[in-house]
N, C-alpha and C positions, 0 to 999 in steps of 0.2 A: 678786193680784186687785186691782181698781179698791178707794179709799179708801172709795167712797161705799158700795160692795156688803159690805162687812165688820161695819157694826153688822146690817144685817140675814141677816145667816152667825149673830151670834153671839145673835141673840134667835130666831132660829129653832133653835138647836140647844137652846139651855135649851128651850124648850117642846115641843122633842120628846124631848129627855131624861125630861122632867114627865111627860109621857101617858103615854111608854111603863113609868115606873117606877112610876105612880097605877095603871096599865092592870092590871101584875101584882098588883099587892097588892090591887087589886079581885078579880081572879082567883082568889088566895088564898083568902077573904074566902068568895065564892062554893061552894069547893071545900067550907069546914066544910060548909054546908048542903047542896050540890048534890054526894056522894061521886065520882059516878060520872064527875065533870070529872078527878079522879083516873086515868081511863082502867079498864082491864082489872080482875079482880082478880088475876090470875095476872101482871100485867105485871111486878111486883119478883122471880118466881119464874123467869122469861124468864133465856137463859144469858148474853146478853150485858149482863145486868141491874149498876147499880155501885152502887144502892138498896137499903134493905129496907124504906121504908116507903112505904104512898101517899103520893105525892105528887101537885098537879098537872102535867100536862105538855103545857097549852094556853098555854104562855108566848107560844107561837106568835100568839096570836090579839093579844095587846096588842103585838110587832110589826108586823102587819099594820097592826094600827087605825093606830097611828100613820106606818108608810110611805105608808097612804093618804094619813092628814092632812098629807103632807107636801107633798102637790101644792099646798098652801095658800102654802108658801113658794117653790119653783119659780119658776124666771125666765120672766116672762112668755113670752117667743119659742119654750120647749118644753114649756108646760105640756100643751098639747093632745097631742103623743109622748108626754111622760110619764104622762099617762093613761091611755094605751092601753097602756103597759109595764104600768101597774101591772094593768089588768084581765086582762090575760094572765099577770100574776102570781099574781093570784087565783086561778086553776086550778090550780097547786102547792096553794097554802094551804088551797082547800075539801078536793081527796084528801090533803091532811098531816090536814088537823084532823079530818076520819073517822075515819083510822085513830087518833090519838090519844084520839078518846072512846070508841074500841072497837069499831066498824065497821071490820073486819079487810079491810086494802086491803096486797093482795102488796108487795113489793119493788119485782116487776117495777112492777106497777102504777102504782106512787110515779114509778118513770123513767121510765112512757112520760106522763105527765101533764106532767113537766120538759121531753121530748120534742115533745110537742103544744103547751105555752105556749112556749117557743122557736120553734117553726115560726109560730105565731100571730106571734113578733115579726117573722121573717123575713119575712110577708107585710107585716105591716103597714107599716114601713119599708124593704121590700126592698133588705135589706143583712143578709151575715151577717163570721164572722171570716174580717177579709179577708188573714191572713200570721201566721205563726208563725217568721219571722224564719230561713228555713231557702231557698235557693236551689232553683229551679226548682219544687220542692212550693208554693211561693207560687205560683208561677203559674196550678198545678192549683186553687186557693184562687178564684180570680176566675171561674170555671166554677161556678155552681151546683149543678150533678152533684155534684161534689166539696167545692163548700167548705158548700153547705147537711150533708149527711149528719154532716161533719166537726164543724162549730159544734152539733149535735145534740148530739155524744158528746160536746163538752168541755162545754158546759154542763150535761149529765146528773151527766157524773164530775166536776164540783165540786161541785154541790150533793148527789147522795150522798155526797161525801167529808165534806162538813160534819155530814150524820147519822152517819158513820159518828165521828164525834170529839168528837159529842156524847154521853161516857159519864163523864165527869167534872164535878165544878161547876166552872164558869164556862170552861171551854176552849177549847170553840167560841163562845163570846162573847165570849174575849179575844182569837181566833182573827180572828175576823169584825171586833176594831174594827181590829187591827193593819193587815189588809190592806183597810179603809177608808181607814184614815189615810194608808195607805203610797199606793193608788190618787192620792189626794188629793193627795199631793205631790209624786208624779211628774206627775199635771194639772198642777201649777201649775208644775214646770219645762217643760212643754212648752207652756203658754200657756195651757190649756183650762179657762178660769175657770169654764165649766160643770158640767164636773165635778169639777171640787175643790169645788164646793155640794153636789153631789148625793152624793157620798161622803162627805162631811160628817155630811151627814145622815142618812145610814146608819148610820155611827160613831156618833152619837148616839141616833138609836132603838135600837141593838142596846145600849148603856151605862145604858139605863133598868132594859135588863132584865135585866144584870149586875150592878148593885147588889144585887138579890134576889135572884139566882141565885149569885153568891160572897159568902162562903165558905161558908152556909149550906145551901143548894141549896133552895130554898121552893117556887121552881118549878123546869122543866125545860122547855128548848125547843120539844122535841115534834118531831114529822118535821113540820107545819106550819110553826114555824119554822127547822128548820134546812134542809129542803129550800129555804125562802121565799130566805134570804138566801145560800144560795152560789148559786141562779140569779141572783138581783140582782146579787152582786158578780159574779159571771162575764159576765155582761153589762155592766155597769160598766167590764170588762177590757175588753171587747171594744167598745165604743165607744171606748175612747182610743184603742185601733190606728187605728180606722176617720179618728178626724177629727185624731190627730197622729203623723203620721208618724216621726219623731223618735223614737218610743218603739219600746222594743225590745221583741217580746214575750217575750223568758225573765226581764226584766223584770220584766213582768207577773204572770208563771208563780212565779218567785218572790216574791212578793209571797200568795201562795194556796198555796204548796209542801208545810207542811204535811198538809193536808185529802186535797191528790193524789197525795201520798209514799207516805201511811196508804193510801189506793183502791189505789192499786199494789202495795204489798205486800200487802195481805188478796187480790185476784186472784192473786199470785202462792203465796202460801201455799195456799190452797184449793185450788188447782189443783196444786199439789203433794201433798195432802192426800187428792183427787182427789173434790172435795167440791163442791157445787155455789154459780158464785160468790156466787148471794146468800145462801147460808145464814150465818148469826151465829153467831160466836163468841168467847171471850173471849182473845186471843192481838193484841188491838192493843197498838198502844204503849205509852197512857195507860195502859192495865189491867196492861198488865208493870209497868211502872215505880209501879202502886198495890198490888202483891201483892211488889215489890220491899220498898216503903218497910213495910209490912205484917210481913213474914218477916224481913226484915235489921235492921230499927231500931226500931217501932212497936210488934209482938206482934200477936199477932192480937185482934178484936173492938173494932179501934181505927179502923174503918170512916170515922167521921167526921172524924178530923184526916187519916189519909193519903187521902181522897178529892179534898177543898180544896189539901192541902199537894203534889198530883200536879200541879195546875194551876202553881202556887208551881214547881217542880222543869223540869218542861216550857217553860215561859216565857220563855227566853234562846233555846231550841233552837227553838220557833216565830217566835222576834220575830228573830231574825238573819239568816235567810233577807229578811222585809222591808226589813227597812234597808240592806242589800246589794242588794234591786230597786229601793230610790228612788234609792241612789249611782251604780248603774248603768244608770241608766233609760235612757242613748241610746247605751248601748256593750256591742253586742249580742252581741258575739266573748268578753268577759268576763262577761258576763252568763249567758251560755249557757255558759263554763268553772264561774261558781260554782252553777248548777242541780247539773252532774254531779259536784263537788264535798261539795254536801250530801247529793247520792241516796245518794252512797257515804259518809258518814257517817252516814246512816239506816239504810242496809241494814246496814251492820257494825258498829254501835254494836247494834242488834236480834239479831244472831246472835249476838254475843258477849253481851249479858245474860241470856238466854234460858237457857244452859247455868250462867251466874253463878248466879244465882236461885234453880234447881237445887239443885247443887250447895250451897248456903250452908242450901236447906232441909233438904236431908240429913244436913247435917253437925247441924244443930239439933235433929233427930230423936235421931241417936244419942248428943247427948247429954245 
């Protein structure tokens, strides 16, 4: 980035760090008096539930305030796009923070709003994801027909993938800064000083509300915020294709691998289950590997250290996939060997604990 644009990168990230982490603890604060910011009462009895007590879980809303506030910092030449991104972002965050105060909004419902504010941006700027770094199928990509439906589903299936991985503290927050940073620093090897800002600052609003949410868990994202930011970054994704070519997208892909790994498998399982894909359940990774640390090392009723310590445990196996898409960010033939690399170490690292876990419960039982 230019010398002169760096002090104000780094006095805008402190003051969005400040909001968003004043934001929570206001939220907090709010919750003693206001219970029902807490959401449901039945929400910690829920099966995919990693809680047992109220909490709140409109974390969502002091990332919002503060992505708003962030058009404050934005480079003058796209503050006007970025305004329009974010109002059409806003229509995630109003059906997220419904259903988090307990105004029961389906699944489906949640996706097709991800759906409608993506289409909203594809109007607005009319431009969607133009290549997924795959020969001839990019071509169908520059068709409408085809690549609008397309950018639908992958912007859907990142941002459910980030509700779906939000069931531990701080995961999908540590989740969300990695593939900020990582976004940011394949920008700035392909030149796009614009968005190494604006993923910047993302990384930062989402770090406000990490501070509070690990290892404690005080708040909780909510579908408002976890829907809000995998649309954000998945559009984030998808503007670097668009204005640097140079980037590869499995790149990309790995950089968010994660959140998509986890949506891949819970379809595949359900559907082998023969179960319907939205319905919840407790069989994701995080929750293996928290009923793991629980049964094998912990004991049970130790809820609170192997919940934080799941985030601790997952954190090499989330963060290595990114760091492998910013090395590989313009080398699309290796970039696309380490995706199918890690799938196959998510898929068979999952089949093989499942039966582990098991077995070590049983053995515990009998004796």
């Amino acid at each position: 980035m230019q010398s002169d644009a760096a002090p104000l990168l780094q006095y805008s990230l402190g003051y969005l760090v400040l909001i968003s982490f004043v934001g929570c603890l206001g939220l907090i604060a709010l919750a003693q008096i206001f219970p029902w910011l807490c959401g449901r009462d039945d929400d910690e009895n829920a099966v995919q539930s990693m809680h047992s007590q109220p909490t709140p879980r409109i974390g969502g809303f002091a990332i919002f305030l503060a992505l708003a506030l962030s058009v404050g910092f934005a480079p003058d030449t796209i503050v006007q796009n970025y305004v329009g991104f974010i109002i059409a972002t806003a229509l995630i965050f109003f059906v997220g923070l419904s259903e988090d105060l307990g105004f029961r909004v389906s699944p489906r419902g949640r996706l097709l709003a991800v759906c409608l504010a993506s289409l909203i941006v594809v109007m607005l700027f009319g431009t969607w994801l133009p290549r997924i770094s795959v020969p001839y199928f990019d071509l169908l990509l520059q068709y409408w027909i085809f690549g609008v439906p397309f950018t639908l589903l992958i912007t859907a299936g990142v941002a459910n993938g980030f509700n779906l991985i939000d069931g531990v503290n701080g995961l999908a927050a540590m989740t969300a800064i990695g593939a900020s940073v990582s976004i940011a620093l394949i920008s700035l090897q392909a030149g796009h000083d614009t968005m190494v800002m604006l993923s910047m600052m993302l990384a930062a609003v989402v770090f406000g509300f990490f501070l509070v949410n690990f290892p404690f868990g005080l708040i909780f994202l909510g579908d408002a915020g976890a829907y809000t930011i995998g649309f954000v970054l998945s559009w984030f994704g998808i503007a670097v294709l668009i204005f640097a070519p140079a980037v590869s997208a499995w790149a990309i892909l790995l950089t968010l691998f994660w959140p998509l790994a986890d949506t891949l498998f819970a379809m595949y399982r359900r559907s082998r289950l023969k179960k319907d894909a939205m319905s919840p359940d407790r069989l994701h990774f995080h929750q293996l590997v928290m009923r793991g640390l629980e049964i094998c090392f912990l004991g049970r009723k130790r809820r609170r250290i192997a919940n934080p310590l799941t985030t601790l445990v997952l954190a090499p196996f989330v963060i290595a996939p990114q760091v492998i898409g910013v090395i590989l960010w313009d080398n699309n033939r290796a970039a696309f060997l380490a995706v199918l690399a890690f799938l196959a170490a998510f898929f068979g690292s999952y089949l093989v604990s499942v039966p582990a876990v098991r077995a070590f419960r049983q053995r515990s039982r009998e004796t």
